[in-house]
Z-matrix of the N, CA and C atoms (Angstrom, degrees):
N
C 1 1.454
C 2 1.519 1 111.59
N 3 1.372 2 125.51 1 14.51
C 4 1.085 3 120.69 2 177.22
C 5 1.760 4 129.14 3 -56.15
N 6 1.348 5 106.41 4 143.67
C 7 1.729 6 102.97 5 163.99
C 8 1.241 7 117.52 6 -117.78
N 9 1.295 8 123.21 7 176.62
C 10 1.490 9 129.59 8 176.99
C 11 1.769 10 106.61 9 -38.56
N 12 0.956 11 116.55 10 134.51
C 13 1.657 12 125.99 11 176.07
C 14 1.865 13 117.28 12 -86.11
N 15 1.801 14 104.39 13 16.71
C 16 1.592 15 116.08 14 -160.62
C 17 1.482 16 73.88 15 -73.80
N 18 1.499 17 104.24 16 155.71
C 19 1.903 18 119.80 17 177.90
C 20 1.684 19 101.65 18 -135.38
N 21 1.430 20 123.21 19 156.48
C 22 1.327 21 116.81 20 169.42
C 23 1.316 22 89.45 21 -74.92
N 24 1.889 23 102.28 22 -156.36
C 25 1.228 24 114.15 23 146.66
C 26 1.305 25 132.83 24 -63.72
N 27 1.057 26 126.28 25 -28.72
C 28 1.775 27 138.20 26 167.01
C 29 1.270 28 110.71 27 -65.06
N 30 1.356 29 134.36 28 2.95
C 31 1.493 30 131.09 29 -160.21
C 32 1.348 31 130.50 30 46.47
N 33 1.488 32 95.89 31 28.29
C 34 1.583 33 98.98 32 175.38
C 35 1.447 34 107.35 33 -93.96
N 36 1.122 35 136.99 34 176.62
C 37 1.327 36 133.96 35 -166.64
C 38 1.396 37 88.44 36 -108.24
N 39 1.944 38 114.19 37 156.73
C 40 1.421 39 112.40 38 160.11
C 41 1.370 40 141.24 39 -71.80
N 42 1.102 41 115.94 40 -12.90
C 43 1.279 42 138.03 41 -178.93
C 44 1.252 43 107.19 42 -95.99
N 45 1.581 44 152.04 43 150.13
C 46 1.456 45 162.36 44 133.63
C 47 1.577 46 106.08 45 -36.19
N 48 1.273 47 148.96 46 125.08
C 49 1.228 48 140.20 47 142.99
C 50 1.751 49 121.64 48 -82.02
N 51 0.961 50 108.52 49 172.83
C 52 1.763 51 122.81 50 -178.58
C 53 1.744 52 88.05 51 -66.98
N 54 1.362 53 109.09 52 -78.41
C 55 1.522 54 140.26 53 -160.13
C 56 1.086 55 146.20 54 -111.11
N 57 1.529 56 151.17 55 93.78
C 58 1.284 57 125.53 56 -127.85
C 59 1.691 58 94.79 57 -150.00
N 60 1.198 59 132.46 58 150.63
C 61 1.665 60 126.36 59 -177.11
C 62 1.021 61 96.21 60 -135.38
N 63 1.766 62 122.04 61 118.16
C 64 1.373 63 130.23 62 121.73
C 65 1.193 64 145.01 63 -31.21
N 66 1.317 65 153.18 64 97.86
C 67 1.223 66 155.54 65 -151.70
C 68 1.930 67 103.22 66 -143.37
N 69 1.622 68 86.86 67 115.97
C 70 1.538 69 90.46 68 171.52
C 71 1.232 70 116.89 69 -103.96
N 72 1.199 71 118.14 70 154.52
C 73 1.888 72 105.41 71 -173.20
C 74 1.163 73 101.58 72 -153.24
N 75 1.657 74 126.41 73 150.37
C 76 1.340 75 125.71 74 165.19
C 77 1.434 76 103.45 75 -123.13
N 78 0.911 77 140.21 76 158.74
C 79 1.609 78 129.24 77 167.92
C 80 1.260 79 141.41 78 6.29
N 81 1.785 80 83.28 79 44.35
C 82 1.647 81 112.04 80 -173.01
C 83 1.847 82 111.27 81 -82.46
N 84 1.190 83 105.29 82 7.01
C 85 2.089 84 120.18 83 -179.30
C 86 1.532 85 110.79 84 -10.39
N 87 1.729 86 104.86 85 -52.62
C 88 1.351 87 106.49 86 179.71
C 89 1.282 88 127.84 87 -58.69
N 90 1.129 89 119.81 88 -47.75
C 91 1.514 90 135.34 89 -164.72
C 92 1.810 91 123.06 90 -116.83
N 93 1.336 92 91.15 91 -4.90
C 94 1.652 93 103.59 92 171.38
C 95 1.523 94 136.25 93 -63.16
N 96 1.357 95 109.76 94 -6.86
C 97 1.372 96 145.59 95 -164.17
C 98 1.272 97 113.44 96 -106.05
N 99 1.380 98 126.43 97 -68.02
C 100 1.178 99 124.99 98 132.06
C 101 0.955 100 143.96 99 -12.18
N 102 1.594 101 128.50 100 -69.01
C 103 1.761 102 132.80 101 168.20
C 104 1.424 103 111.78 102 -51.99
N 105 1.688 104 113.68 103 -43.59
C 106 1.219 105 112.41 104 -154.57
C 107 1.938 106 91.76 105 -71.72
N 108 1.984 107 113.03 106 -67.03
C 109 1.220 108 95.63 107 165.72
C 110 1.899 109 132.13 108 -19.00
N 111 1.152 110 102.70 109 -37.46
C 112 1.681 111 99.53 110 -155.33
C 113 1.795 112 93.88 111 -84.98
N 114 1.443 113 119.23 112 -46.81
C 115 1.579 114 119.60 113 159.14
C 116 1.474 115 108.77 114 -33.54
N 117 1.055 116 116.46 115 -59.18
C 118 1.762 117 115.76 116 -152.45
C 119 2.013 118 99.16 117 -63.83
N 120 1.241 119 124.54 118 -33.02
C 121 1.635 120 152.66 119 -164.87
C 122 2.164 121 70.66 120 -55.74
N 123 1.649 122 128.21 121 -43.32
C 124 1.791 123 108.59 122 -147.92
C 125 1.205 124 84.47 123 -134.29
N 126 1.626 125 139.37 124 16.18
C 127 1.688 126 117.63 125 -167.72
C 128 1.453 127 97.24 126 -152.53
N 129 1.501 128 97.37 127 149.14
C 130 1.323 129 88.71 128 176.08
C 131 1.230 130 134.15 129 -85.72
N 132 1.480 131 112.31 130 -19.90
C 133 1.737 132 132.92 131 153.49
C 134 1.271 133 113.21 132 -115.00
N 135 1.781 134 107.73 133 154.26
C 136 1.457 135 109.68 134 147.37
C 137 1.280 136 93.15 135 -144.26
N 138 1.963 137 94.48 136 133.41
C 139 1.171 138 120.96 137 159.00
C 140 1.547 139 122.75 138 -95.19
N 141 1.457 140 112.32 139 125.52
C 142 1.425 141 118.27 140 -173.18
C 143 1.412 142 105.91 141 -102.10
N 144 1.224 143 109.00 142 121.88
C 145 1.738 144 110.45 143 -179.27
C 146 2.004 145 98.61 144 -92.58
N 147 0.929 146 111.17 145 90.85
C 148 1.919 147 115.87 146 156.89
C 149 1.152 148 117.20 147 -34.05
N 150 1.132 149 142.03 148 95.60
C 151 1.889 150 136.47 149 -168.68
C 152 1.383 151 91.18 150 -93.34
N 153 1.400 152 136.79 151 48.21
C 154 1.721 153 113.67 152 168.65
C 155 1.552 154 112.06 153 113.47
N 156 1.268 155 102.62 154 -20.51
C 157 1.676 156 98.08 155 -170.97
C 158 1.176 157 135.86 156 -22.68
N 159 1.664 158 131.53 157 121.31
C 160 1.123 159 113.14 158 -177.59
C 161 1.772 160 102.29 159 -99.33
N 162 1.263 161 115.18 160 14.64
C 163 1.776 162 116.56 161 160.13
C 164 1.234 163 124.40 162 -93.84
N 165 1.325 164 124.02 163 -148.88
C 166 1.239 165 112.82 164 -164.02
C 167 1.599 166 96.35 165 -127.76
N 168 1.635 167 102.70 166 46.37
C 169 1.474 168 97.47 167 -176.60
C 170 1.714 169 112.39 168 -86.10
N 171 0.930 170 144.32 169 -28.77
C 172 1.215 171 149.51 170 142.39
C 173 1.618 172 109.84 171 -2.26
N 174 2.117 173 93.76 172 -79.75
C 175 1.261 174 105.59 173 -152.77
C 176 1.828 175 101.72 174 -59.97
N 177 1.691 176 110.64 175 -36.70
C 178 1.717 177 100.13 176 162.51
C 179 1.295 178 146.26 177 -43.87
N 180 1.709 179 91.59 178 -33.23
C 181 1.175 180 108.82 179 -156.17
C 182 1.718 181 94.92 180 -72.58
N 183 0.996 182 101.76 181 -44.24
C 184 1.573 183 110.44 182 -171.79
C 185 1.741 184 120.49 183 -74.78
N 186 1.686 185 101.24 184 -19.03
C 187 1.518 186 105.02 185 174.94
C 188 1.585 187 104.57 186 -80.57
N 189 1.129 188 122.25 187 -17.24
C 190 1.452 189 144.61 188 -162.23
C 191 1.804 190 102.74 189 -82.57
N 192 1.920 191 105.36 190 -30.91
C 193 1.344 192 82.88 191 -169.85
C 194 1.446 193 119.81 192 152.61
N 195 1.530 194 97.30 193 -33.82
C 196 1.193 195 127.41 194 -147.72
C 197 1.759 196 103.41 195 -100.41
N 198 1.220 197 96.96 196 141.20
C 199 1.827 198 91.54 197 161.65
C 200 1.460 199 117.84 198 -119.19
N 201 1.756 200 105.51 199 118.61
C 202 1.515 201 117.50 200 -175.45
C 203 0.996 202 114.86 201 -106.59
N 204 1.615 203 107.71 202 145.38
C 205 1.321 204 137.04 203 156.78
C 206 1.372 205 126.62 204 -65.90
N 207 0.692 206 158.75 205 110.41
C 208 1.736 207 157.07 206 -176.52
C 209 1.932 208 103.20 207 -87.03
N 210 1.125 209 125.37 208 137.72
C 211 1.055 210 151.37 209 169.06
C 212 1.819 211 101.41 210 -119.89
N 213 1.431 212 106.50 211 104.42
C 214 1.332 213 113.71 212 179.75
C 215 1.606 214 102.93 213 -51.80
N 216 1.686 215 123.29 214 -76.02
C 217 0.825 216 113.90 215 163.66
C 218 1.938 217 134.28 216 -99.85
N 219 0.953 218 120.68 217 -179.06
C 220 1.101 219 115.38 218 -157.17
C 221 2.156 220 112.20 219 -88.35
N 222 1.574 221 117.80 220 130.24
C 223 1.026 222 120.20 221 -133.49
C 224 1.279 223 94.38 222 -121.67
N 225 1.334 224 130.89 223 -55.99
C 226 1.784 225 138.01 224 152.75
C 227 2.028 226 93.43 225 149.09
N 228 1.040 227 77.12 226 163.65
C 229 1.458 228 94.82 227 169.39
C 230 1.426 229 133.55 228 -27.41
N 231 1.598 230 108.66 229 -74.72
C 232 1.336 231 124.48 230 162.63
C 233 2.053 232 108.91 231 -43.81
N 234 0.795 233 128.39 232 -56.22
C 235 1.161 234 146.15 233 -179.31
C 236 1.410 235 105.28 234 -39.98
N 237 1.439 236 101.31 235 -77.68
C 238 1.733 237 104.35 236 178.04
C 239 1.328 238 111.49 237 -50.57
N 240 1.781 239 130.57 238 -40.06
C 241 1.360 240 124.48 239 -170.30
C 242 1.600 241 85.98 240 -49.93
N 243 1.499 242 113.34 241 -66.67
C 244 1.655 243 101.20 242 -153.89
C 245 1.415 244 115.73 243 -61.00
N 246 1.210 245 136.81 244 -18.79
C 247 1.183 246 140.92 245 149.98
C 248 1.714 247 128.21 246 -37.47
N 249 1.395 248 86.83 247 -48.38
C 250 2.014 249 84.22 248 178.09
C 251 1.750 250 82.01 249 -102.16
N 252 0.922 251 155.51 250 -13.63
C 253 1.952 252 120.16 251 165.34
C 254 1.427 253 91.78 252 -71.77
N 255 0.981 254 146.07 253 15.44
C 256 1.597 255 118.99 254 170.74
C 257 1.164 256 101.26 255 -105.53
N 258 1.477 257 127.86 256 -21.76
C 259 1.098 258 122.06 257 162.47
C 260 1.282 259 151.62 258 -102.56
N 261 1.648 260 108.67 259 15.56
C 262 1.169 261 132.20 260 159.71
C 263 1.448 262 108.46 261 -74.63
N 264 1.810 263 101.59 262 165.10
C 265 1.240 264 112.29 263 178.90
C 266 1.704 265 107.29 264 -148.98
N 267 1.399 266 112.24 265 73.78
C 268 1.186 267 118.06 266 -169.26
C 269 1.249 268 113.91 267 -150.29
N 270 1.640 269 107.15 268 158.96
C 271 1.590 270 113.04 269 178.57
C 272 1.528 271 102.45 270 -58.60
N 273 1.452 272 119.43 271 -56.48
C 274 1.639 273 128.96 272 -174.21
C 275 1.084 274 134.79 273 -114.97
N 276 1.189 275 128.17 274 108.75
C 277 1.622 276 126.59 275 -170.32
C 278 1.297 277 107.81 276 -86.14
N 279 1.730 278 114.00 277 166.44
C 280 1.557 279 107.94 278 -178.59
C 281 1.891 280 78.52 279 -151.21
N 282 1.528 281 100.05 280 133.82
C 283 1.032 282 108.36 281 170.79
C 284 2.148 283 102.71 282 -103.56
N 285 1.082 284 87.30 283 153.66
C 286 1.558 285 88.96 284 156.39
C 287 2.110 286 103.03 285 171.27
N 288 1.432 287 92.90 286 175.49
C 289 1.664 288 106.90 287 -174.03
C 290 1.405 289 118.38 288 -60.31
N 291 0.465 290 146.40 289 146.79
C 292 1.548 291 162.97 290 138.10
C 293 1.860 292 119.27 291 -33.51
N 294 1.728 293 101.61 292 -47.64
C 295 1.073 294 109.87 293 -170.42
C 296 1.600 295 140.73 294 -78.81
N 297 1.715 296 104.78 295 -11.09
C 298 1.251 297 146.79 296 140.03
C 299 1.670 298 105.75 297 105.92
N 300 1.415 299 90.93 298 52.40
C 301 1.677 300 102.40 299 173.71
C 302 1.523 301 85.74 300 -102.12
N 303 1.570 302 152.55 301 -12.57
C 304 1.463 303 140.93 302 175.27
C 305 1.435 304 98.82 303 -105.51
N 306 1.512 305 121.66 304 120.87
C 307 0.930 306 133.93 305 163.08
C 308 1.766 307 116.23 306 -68.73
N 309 1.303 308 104.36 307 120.56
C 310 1.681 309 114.45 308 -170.70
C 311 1.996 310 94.18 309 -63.90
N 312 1.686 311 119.80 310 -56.32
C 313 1.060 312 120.77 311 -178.52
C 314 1.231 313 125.83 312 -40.13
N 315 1.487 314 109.69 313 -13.29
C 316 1.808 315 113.92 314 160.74
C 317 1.471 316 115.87 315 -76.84
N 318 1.137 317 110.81 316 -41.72
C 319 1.788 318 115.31 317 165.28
C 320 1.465 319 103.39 318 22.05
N 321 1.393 320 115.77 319 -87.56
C 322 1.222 321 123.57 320 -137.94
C 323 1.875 322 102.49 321 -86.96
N 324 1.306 323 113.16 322 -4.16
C 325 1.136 324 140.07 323 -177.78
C 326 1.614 325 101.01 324 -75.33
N 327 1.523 326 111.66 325 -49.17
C 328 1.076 327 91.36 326 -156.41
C 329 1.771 328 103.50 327 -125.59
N 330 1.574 329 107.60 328 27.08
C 331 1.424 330 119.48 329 156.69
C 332 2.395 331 110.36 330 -97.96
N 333 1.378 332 104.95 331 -25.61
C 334 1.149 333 116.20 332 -178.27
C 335 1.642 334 115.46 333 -45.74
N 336 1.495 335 116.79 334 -49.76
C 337 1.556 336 98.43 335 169.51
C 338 1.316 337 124.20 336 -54.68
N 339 1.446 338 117.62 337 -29.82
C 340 1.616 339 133.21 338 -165.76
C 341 1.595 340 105.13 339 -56.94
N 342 1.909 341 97.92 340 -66.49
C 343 1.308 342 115.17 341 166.86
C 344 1.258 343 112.89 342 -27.81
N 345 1.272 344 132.98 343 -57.87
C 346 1.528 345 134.40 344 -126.41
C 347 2.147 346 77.78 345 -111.23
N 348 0.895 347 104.09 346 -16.39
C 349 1.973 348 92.53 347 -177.92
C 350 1.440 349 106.48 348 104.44
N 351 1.305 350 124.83 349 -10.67
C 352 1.488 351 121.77 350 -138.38
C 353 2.128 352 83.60 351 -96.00
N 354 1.062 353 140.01 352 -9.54
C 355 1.405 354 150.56 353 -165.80
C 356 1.536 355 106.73 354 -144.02
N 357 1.280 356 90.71 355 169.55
C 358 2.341 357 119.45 356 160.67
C 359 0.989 358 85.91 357 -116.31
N 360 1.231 359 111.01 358 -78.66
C 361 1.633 360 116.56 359 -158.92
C 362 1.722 361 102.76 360 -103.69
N 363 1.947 362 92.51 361 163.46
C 364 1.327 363 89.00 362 160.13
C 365 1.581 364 110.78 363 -134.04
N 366 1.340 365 112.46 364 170.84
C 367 1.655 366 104.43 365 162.74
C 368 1.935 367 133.52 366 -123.84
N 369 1.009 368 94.37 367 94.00
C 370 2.018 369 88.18 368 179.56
C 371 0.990 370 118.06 369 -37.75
N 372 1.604 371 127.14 370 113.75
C 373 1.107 372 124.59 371 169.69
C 374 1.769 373 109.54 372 -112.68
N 375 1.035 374 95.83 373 154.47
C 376 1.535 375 112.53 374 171.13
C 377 1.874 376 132.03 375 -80.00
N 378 1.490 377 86.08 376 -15.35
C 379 1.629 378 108.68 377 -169.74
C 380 1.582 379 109.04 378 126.06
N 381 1.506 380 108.60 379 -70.67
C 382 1.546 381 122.33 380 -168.34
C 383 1.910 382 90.71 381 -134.60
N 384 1.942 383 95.67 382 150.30
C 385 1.597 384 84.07 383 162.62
C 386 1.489 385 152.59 384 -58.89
N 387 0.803 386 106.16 385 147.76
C 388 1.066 387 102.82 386 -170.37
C 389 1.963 388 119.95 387 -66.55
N 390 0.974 389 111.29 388 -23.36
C 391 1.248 390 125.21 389 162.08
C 392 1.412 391 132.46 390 -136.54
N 393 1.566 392 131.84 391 151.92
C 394 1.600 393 110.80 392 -154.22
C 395 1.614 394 100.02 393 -76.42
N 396 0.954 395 111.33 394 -53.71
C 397 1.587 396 108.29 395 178.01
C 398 1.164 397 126.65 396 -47.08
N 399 1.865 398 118.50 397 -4.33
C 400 1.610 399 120.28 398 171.84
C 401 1.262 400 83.57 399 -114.93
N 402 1.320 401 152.89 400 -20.08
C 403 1.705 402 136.08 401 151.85
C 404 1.733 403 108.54 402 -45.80
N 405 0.942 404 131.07 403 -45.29
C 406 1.242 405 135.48 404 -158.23
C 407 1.464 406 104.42 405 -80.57
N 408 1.168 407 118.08 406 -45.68
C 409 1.536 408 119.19 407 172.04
C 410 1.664 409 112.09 408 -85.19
N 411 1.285 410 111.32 409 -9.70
C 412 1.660 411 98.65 410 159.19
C 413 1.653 412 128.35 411 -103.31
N 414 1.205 413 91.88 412 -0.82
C 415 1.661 414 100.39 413 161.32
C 416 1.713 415 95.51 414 -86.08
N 417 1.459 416 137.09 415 -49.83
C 418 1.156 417 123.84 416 176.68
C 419 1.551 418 126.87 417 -22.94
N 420 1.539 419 107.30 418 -61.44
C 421 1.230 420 138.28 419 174.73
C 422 1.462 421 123.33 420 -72.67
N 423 1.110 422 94.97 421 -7.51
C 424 1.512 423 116.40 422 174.71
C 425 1.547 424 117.96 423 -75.02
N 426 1.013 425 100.04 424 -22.21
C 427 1.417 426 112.33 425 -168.58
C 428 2.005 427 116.22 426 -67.56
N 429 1.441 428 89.10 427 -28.65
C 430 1.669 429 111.83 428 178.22
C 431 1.290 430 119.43 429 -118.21
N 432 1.338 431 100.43 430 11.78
C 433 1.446 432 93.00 431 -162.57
C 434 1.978 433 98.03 432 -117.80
N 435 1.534 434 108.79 433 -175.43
C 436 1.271 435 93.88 434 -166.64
C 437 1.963 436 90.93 435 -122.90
N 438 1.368 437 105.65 436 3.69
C 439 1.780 438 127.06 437 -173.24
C 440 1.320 439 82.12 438 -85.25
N 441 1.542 440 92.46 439 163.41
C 442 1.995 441 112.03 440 158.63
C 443 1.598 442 93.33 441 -96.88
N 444 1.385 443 120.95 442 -62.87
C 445 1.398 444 153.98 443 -122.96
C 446 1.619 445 94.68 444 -112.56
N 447 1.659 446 133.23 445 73.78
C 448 1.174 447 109.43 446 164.37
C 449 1.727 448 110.53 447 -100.57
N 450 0.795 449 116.83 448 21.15
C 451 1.377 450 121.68 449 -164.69
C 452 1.805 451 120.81 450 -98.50
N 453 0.973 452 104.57 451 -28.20
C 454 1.253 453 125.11 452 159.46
C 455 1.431 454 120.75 453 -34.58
N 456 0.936 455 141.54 454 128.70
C 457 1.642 456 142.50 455 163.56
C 458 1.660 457 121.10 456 -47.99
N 459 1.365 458 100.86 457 -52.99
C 460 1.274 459 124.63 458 -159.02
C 461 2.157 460 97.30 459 -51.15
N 462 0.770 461 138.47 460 127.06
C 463 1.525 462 137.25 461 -173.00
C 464 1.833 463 102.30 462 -150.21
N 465 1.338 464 97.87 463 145.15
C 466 1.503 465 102.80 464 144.50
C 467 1.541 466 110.84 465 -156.92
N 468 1.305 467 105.65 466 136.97
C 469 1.811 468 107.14 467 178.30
C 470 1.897 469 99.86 468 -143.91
N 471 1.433 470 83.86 469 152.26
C 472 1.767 471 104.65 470 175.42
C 473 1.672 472 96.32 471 -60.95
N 474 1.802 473 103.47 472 129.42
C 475 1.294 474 113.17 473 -178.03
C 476 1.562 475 113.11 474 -66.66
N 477 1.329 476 121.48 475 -0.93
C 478 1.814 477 125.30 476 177.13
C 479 1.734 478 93.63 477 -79.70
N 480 1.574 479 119.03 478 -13.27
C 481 1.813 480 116.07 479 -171.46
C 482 1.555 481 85.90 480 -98.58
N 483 1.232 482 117.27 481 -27.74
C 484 1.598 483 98.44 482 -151.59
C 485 1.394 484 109.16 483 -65.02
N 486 1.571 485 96.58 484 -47.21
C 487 1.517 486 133.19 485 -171.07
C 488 1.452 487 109.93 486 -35.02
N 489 1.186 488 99.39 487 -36.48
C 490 1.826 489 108.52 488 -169.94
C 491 1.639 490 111.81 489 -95.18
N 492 1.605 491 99.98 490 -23.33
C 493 1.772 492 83.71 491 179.22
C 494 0.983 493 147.85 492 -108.59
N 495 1.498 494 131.03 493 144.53
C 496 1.362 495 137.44 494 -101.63
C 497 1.969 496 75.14 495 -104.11
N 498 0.841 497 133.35 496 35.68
C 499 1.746 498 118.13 497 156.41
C 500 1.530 499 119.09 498 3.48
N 501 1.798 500 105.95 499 60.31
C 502 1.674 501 130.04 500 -172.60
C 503 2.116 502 86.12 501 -106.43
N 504 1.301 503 92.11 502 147.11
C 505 0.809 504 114.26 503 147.85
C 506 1.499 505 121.57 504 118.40
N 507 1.195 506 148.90 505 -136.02
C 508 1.571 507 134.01 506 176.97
C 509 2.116 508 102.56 507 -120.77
N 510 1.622 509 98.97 508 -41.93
C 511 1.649 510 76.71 509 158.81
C 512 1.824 511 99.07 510 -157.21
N 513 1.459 512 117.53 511 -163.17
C 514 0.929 513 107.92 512 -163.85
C 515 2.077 514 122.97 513 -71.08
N 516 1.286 515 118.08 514 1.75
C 517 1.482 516 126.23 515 -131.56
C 518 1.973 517 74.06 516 -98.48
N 519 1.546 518 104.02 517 128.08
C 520 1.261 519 116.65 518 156.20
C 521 1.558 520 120.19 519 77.62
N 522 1.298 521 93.03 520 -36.02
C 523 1.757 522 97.90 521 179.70
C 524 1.777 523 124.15 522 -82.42
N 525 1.399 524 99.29 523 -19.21
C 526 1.282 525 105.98 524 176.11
C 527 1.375 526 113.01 525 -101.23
N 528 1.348 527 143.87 526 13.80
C 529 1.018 528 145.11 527 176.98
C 530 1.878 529 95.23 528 -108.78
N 531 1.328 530 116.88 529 -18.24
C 532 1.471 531 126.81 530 -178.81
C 533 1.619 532 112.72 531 -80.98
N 534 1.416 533 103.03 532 -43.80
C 535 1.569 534 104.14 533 161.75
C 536 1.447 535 114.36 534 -91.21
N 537 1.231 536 136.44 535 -30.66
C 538 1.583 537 94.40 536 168.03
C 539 1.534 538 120.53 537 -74.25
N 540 1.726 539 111.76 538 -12.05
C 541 1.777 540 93.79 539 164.98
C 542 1.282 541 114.71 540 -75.17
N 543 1.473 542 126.14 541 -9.57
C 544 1.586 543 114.87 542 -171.83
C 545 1.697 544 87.92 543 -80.53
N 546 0.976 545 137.26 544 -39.56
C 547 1.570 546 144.38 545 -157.39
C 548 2.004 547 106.92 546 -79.14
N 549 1.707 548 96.95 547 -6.67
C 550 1.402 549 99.36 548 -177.66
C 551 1.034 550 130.32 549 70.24
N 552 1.394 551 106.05 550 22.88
C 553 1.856 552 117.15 551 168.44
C 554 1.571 553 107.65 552 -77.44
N 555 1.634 554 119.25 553 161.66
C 556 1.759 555 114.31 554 163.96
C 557 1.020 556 94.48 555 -109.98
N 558 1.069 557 114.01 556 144.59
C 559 1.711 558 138.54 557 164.26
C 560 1.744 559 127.43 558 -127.41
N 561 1.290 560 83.77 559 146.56
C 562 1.779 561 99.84 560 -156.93
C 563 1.230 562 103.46 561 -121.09
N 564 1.257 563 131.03 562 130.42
C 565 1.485 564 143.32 563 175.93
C 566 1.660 565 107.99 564 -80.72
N 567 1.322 566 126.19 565 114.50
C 568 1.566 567 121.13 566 174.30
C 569 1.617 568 111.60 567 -118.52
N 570 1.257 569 106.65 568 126.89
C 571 1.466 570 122.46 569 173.19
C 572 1.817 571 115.98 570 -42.96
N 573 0.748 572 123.64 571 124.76
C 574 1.512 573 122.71 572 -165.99
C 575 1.606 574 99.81 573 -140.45
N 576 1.369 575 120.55 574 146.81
C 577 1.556 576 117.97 575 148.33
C 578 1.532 577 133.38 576 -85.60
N 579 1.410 578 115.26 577 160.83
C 580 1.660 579 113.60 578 -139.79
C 581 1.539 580 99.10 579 -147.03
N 582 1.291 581 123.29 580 105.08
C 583 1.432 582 134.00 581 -175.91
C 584 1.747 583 103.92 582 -94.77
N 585 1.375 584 113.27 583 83.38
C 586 1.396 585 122.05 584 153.46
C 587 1.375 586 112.29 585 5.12
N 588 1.570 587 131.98 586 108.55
C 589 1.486 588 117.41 587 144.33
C 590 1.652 589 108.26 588 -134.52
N 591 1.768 590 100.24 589 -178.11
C 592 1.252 591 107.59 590 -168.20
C 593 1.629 592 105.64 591 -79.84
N 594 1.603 593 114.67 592 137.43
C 595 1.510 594 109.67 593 -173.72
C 596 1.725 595 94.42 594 -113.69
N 597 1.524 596 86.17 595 170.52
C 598 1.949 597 81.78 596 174.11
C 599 1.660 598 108.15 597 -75.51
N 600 1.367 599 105.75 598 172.44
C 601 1.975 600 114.44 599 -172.75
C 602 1.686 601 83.68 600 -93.41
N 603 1.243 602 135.35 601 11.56
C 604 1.398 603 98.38 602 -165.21
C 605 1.887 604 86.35 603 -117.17
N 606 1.587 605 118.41 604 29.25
C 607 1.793 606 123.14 605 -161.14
C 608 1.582 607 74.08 606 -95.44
N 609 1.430 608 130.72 607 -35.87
C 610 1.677 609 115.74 608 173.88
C 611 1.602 610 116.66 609 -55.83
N 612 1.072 611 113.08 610 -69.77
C 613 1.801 612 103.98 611 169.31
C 614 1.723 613 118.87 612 -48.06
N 615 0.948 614 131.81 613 -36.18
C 616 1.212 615 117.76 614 156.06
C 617 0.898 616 121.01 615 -57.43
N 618 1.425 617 135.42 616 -37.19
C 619 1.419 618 120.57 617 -166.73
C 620 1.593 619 88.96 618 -98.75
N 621 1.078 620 146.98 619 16.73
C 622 1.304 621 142.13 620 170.81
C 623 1.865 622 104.82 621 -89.92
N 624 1.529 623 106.53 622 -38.59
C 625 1.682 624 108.84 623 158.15
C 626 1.063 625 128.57 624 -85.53
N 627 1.269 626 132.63 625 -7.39
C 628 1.398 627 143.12 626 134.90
C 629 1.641 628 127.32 627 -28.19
N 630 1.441 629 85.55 628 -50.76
C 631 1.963 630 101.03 629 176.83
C 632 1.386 631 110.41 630 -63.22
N 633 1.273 632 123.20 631 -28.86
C 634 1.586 633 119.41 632 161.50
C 635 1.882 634 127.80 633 -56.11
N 636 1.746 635 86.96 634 -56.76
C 637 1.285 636 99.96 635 -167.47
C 638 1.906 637 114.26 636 -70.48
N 639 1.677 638 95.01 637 -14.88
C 640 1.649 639 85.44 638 165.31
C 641 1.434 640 103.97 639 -95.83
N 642 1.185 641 145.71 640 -31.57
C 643 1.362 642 147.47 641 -177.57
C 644 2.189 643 95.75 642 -48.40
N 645 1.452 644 124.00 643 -57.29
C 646 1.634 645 106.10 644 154.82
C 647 1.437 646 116.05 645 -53.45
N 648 1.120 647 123.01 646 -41.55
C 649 1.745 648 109.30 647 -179.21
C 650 1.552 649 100.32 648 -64.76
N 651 1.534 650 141.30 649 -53.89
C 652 1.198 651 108.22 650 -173.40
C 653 1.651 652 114.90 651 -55.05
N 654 1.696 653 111.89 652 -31.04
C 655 1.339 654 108.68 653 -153.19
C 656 1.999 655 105.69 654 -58.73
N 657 1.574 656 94.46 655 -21.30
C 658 1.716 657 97.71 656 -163.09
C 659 1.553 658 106.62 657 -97.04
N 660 1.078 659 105.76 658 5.17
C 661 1.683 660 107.46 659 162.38
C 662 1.539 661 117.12 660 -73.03
């Protein structure tokens, strides 16, 4: 499904695409090659945002397919998403990992409500969280929300939603499903498969400052 690879100066491409995937990665070397291949199989771009890497995930990422962003130093998650939506140029974005706990072969799985009108956004879920401390902040968020599962990585929303949101907070779990409902998007939870990997010990303290920053997202609903 590829298109011309022409970019402005912003690295957006000249042309509009259908479909386009964000992928943030930090010293993702092993598995960066892979995702990006397995994205390219349902999209017409993937942009890889580099958070710092001191591997050679970049230089894959880009033999693989991909067009990267470099982040000299390293910026976090949330950060890079807003980094590659500024530089997409598409009806639908699809965020997901780098590290290959989001299966790309769901792709089309989890842009299909969008297509069809029935969503803005969507969310990959696994069933249950994936970790208790991202259970705990998605029952938080749960409370307003119409998802079980916002915690998950796996995302896709119409780039007219992306454009607007304010990517606050420490990581993605709960808070962004709070601003695109304050913004009046629908969102739909889709079953996806989920390849186990090792996360850092410090995704509990984040999500321990997390529990604040959605506790204001419920307050502004």
């Amino acid at each position: 499904m590829s298109k011309s690879n022409a970019v402005d100066n912003h690295g957006r491409q000249s042309s509009r695409s259908r479909l386009e995937a964000v992928i943030p990665a930090r010293n993702e070397a092993f598995t960066i090659s892979q995702v990006v291949k397995g994205a390219l199989n349902s999209v017409d771009r993937v942009i890889v945002v580099d958070d710092g890497s001191t591997d050679e995930t970049g230089a894959l990422a880009a033999a693989a397919g991909a067009n990267v962003i470099r982040n000299e130093k390293a910026t976090g998650w949330l950060r890079c998403l807003e980094i590659g939506v500024r530089a997409t140029n598409a009806e639908i974005v699809v965020f997901l990992d780098g590290d290959g706990e989001h299966d790309p072969a769901d792709i089309p799985l989890m842009v299909a409500p969008i297509e069809t009108d029935i969503a803005d956004m969507t969310f990959g879920s696994p069933g249950t969280p994936v970790r208790w401390s991202e259970g705990a902040l998605c029952r938080l968020a749960g409370l307003r929300l119409p998802i079980r599962n916002s915690g998950f990585g796996y995302r896709a929303i119409r780039s007219e939603l992306a454009e607007r949101l304010p990517f606050r907070g420490k990581c993605g779990c709960g808070l962004m499903a709070l601003d695109a409902k304050r913004l009046g998007a629908q969102l739909v939870e889709v079953e996806v498969n989920w390849q186990p990997v090792e996360k850092r010990q410090r995704m509990a303290w984040l999500h321990l400052i997390q529990a604040w920053w959605i506790l204001r997202g419920l307050a502004g609903l």
